[in-house]
C-alpha positions as CSV (number, residue, x, y, z in Angstrom):
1,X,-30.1,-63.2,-63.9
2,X,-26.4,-64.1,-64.9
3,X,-24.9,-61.5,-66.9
4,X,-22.1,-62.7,-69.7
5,X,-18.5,-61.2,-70.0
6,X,-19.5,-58.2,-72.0
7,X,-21.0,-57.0,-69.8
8,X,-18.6,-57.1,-66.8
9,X,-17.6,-54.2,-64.7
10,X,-15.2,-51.7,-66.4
11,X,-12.8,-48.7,-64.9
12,X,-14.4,-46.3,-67.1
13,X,-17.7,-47.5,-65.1
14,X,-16.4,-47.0,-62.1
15,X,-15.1,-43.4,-62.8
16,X,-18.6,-42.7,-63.9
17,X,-19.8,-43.3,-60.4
18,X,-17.0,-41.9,-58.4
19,X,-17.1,-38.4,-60.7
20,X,-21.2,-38.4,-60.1
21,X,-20.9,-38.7,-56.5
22,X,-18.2,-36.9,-56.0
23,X,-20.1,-33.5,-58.0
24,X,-23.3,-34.0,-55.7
25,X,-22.0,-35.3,-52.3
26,X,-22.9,-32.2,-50.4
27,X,-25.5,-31.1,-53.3
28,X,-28.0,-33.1,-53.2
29,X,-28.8,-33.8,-49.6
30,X,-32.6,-34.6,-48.7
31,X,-33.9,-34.2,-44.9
32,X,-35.2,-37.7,-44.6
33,X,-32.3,-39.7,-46.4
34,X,-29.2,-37.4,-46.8
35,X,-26.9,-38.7,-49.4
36,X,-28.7,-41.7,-50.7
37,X,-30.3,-39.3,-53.6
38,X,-26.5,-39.0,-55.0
39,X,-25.9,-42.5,-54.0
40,X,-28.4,-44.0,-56.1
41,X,-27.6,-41.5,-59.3
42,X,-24.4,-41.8,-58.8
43,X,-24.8,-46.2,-59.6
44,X,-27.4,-45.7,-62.5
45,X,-24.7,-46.7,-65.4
46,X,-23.3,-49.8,-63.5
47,X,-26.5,-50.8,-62.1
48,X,-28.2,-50.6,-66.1
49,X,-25.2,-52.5,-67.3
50,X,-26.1,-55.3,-64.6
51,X,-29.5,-55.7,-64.8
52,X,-31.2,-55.9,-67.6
53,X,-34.4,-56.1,-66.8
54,X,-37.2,-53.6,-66.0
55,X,-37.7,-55.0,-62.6
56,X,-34.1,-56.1,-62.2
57,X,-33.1,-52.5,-62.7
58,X,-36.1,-51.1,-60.3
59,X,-35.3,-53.6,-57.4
60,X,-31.3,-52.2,-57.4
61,X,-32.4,-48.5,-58.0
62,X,-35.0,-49.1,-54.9
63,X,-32.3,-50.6,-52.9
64,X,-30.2,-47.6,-53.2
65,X,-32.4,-45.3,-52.3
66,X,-32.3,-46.3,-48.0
67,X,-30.5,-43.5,-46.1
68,X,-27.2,-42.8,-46.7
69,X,-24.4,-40.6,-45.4
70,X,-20.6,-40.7,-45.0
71,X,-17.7,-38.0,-45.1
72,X,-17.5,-36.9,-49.3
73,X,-14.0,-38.2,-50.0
74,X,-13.2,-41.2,-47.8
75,X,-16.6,-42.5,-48.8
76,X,-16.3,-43.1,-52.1
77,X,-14.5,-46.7,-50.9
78,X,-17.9,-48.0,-50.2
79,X,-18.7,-47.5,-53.8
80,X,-16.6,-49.2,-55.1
81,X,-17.3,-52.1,-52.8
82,X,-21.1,-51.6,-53.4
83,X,-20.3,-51.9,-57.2
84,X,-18.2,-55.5,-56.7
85,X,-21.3,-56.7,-54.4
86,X,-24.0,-55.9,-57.1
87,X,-21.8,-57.5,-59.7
88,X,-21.6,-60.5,-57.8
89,X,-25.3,-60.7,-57.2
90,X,-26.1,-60.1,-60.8
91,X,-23.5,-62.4,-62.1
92,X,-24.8,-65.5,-59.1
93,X,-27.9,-63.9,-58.0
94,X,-26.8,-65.5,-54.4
95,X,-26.2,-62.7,-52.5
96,X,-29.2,-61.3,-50.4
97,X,-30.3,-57.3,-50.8
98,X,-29.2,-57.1,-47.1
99,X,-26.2,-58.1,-47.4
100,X,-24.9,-55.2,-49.7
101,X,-27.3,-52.7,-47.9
102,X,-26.1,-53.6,-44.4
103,X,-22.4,-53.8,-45.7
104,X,-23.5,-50.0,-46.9
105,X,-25.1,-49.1,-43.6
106,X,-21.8,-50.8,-41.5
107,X,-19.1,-49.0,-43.5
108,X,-20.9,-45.4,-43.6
109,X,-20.2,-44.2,-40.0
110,X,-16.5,-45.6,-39.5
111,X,-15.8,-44.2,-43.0
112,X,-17.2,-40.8,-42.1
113,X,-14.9,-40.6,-38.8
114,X,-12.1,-41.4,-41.2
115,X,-12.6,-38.8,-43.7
116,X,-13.6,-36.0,-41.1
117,X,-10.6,-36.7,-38.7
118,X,-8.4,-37.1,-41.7
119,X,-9.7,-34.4,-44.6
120,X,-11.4,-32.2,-42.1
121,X,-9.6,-32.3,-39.4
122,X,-5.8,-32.3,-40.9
123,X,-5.5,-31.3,-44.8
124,X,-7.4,-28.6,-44.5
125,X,-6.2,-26.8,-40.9
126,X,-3.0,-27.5,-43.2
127,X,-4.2,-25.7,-46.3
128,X,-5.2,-22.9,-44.7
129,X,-2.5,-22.2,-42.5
130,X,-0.3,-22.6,-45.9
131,X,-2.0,-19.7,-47.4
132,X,-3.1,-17.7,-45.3
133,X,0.0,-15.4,-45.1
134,X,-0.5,-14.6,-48.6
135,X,-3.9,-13.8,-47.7
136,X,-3.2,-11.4,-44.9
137,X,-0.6,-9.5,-46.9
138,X,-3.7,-8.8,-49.8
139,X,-2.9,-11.1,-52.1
140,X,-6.0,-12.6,-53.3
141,X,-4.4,-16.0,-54.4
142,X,-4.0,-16.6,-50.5
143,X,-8.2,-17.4,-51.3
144,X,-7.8,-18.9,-54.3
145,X,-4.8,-22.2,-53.9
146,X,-6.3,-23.2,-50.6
147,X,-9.8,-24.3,-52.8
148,X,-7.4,-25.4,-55.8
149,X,-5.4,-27.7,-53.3
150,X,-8.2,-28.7,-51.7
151,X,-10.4,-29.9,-55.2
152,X,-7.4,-31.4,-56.0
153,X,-6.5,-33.5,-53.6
154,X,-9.5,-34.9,-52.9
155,X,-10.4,-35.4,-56.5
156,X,-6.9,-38.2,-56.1
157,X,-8.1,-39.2,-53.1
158,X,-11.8,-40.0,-53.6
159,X,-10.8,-41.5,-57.1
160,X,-8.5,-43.9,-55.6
161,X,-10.6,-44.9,-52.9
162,X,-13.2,-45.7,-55.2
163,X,-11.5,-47.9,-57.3
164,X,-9.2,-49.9,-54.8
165,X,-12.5,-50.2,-53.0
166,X,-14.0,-52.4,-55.8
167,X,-10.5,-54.0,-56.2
168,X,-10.6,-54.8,-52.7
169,X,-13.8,-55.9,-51.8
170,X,-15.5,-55.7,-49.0
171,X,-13.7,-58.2,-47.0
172,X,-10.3,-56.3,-47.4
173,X,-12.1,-52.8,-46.0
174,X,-13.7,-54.9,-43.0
175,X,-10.6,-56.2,-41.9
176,X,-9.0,-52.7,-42.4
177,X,-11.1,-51.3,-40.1
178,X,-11.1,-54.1,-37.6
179,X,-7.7,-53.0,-37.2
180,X,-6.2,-51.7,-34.0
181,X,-4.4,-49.3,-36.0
182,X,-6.4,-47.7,-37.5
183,X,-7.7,-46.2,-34.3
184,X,-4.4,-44.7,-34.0
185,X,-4.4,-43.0,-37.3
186,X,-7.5,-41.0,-36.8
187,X,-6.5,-40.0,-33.1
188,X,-3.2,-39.2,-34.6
189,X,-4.7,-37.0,-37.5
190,X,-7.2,-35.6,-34.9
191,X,-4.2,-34.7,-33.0
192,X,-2.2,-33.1,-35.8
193,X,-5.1,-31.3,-36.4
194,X,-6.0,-29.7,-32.8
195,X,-2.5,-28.9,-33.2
196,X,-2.9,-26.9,-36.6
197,X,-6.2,-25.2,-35.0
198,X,-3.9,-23.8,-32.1
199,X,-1.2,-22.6,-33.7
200,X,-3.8,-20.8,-36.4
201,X,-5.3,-19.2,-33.2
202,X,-2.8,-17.8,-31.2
203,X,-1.4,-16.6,-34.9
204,X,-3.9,-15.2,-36.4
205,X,-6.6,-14.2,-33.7
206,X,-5.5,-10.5,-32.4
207,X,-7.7,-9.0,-29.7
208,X,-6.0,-7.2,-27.3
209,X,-7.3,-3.9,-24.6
210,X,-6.3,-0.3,-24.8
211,X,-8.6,-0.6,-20.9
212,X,-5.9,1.3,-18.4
213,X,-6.6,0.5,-14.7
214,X,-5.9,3.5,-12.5
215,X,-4.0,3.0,-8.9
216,X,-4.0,5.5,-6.2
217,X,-2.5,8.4,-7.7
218,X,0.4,6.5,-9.7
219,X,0.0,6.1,-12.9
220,X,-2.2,4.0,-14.6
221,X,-1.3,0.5,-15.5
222,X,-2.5,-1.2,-18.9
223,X,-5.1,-4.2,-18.5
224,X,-3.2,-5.5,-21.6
225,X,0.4,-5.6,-20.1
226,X,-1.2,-7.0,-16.9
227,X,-2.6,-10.0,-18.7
228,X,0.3,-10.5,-20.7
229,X,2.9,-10.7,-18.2
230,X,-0.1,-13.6,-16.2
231,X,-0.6,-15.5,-19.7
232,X,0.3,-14.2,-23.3
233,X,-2.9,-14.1,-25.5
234,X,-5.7,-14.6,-23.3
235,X,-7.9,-12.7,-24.4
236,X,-7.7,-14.7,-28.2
237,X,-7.6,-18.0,-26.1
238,X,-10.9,-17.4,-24.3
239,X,-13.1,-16.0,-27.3
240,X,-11.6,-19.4,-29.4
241,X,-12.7,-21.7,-26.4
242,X,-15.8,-19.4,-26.1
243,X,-16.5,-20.0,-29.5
244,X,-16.0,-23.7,-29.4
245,X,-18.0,-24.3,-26.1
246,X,-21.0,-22.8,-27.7
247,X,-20.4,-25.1,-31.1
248,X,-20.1,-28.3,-28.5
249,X,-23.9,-27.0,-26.9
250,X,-25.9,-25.7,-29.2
251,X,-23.8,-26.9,-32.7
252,X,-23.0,-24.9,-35.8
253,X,-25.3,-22.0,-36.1
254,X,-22.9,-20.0,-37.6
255,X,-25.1,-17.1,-38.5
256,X,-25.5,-16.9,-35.0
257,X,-21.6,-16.6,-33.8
258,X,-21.3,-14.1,-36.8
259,X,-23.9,-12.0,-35.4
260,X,-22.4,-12.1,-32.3
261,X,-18.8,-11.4,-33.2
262,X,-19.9,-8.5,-34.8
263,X,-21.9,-6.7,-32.4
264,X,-19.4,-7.3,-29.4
265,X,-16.8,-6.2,-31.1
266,X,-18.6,-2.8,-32.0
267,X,-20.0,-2.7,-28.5
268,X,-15.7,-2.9,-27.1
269,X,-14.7,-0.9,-29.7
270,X,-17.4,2.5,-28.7
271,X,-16.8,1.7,-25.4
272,X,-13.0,1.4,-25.2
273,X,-12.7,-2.0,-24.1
274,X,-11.3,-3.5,-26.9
C-alpha cells in the first residue's frame, strides 16, 4: 500500500482538517466517545488521499473512531502529528494501528491540561477583564470584541499548532512535553490566571448590607462599615469561594448556581439584608 508522490501530504490538506475540527470541536460530542466523531470527519480528505482502497480507507476511518478528547485549540497539534503517522504508514505500511492510536490516546490528556490552563485559564480571564468596562458602561461592543478576540486568536493558534504539529512529528511533541519546563508554563499560566479571576472579583462583584446593628441606646452601627473596617469585601469574597466550593463538589451545574443566585438575592433584598 505505497502511495507515489502525487499523492503526498499537502498544506491545503492539512487546513482542511484543522478548519473541520476546529468548527465541530465542542459540536459534535457523543456520550460514549466525545470528540472522536469530529476527529474522524475532520481526517476524511487526508485519509482518502492515502488509501485508496475500499478497505484501506475503512480500516483508517475505523481507527479513528476510538474515544477521543482534548482541549479545542491546543489539540489540534495531535492532528497534525496523526496526519504525518498515517502518511508514513501508507507510504511503508510499517507502522502498527497502535502506534498512531496510542500516540493519540498519550498526547490527548497533557494537551488538554495545556490548552485549558493556557486558553481557559489565562486569554480569556484576560479578554474579559479587557472588555468588560465597556460592558458595564452599556456599550454592547463590551459583548461583542471579547468573542471576536477570542475566534480569533484561537483560529491562529489552533492553525499553527496543527501544522507545526505535522512538521514536527511526533517525536518533537513527546520530547516537548517530557520537558521540565513545560510544567512551569502551565503552573505559570494557571497562576496568571487565578490572578485575573481575583482581581475580576473584588472588581466587579458588589454585594454589600444596608443591615444596622443596634447597641444599647447609642446609635446604631452599620454591619457594612463593621466588616469593612475587619476585611474590605467580604461579603464578594465568600459568595466567590462559595460559589467555587460548590463547583469543586458537585461540578458545573450551572442552572443550579443560577437558580440559586437569584432567589437569595430576592430573599436579602425583601428582607433588608442585602
Amino acid at each position: 500500500m505505497v502511495i507515489d508522490n502525487a499523492s503526498k501530504i499537502t498544506k491545503s490538506d492539512i487546513t482542511k482538517v484543522w478548519l473541520t475540527y476546529y468548527m465541530g470541536a465542542e459540536l459534535s460530542n457523543s456520550y460514549e466517545r466525545l470528540q472522536s466523531l469530529i476527529f474522524c470527519a475532520s481526517m476524511i480528505p487526508v485519509l482518502k488521499k492515502l488509501y485508496t482502497t475500499k478497505d484501506a480507507l475503512s480500516e483508517a476511518l475505523t481507527r479513528h473512531l476510538n474515544f477521543f478528547n482534548t482541549e479545542g485549540v491546543a489539540g489540534t497539534i495531535i492532528h497534525g502529528i496523526t496526519i504525518a503517522m498515517e502518511e508514513e504508514k501508507a507510504k511503508e505500511d510499517n507502522l502498527p494501528e497502535v502506534a498512531i492510536t496510542g500516540i493519540k490516546t498519550g498526547l490527548m490528556g497533557p494537551i488538554a491540561g495545556i490548552g485549558d490552563a493556557i486558553i481557559w485559564g489565562a486569554v480569556m480571564p484576560l479578554l474579559i477583564a479587557l472588555f468588560l468596562p465597556l460592558a458595564m458602561n452599556g456599550n454592547p461592543m463590551g459583548g461583542i470584541l471579547p468573542l471576536v478576540a477570542y475566534t480569533g486568536i484561537t483560529l491562529v493558534v489552533s492553525y499553527i499548532l496543527c501544522h507545526r504539529g505535522y512538521s514536527l512529528g511526533k517525536e518533537s511533541i513527546i520530547g516537548f512535553l517530557q520537558d521540565g519546563r513545560i510544567k512551569e508554563l502551565i503552573n505559570g499560566a494557571s497562576v496568571l490566571g487565578l490572578f485575573m479571576m481575583g482581581a475580576l472579583s473584588a472588581s466587579y462583584v458588589k454585594i454589600v448590607t444596608p443591615f444596622k446593628l443596634g447597641i444599647l441606646e447609642g446609635q446604631p452601627l452599620p454591619l457594612q462599615e463593621i466588616l469593612d473596617s475587619v476585611v474590605p469585601g467580604l461579603l464578594p469574597i465568600v459568595a466567590v469561594f462559595g460559589i467555587y466550593i460548590y463547583l469543586k463538589k458537585k461540578g458545573p451545574r450551572y442552572n443550579i448556581i443560577l437558580t440559586t443566585i437569584i432567589a437569595i438575592s430576592v430573599i436579602c433584598s425583601v428582607t433588608g439584608l442585602l
